[in-house]
C-alpha positions in Angstrom: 0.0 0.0 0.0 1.3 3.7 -0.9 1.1 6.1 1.8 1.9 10.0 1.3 3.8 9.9 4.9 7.3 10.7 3.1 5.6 14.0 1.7 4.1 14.8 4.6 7.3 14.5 7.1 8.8 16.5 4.2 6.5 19.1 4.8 6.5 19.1 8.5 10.0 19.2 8.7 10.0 15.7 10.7 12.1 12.9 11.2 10.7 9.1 11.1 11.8 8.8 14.5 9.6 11.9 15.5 6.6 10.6 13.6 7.1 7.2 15.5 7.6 9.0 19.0 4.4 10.7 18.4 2.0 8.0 17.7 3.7 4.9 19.8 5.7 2.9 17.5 9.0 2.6 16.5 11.0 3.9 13.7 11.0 0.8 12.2 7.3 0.7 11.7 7.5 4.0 9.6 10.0 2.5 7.7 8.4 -0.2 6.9 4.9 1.4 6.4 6.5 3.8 3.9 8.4 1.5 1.8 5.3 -0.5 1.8 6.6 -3.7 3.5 4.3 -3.6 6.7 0.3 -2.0 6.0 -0.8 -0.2 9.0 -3.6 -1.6 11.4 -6.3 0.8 11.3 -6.0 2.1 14.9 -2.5 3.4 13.6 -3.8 4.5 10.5 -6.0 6.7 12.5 -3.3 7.8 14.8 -0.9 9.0 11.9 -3.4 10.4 9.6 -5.1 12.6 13.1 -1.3 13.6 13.6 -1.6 15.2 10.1 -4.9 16.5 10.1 -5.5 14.5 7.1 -8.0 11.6 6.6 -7.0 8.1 6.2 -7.3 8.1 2.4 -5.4 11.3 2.0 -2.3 9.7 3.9 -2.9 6.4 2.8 -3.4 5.2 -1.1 -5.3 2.2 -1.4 -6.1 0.0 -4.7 -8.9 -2.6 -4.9 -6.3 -4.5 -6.9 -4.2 -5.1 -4.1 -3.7 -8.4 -2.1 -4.8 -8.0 1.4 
């Protein structure tokens, strides 16, 4: 799954390990969510896009084409 986090750090002027600190996970996570090799649970989904003031779908691209 794509997710706009990169951009939106970018934007904010924060680090992965700031974003991570923020909404209770590690900088791993991040990682992971933003090269797309771990999909967020939706209770982090949440917490991330709130952190943004963004809704889910503008931080996080999903396609119905895309294994689940």
């Amino acid at each position: 799954m794509e997710t706009k986090i990169p951009q939106l750090r970018k934007k904010m002027k924060i680090s992965q390990a700031e974003l991570a600190a923020a909404v209770g996970v590690t900088r791993q996570t991040i990682t992971s969510i933003e090269t797309g090799k771990y999909i967020a649970s939706l209770p982090l989904a949440f917490k991330i896009s709130r952190y943004f003031d963004k809704t889910i779908e503008e931080v996080f691209i999903f396609s119905d084409t895309e294994d689940i």
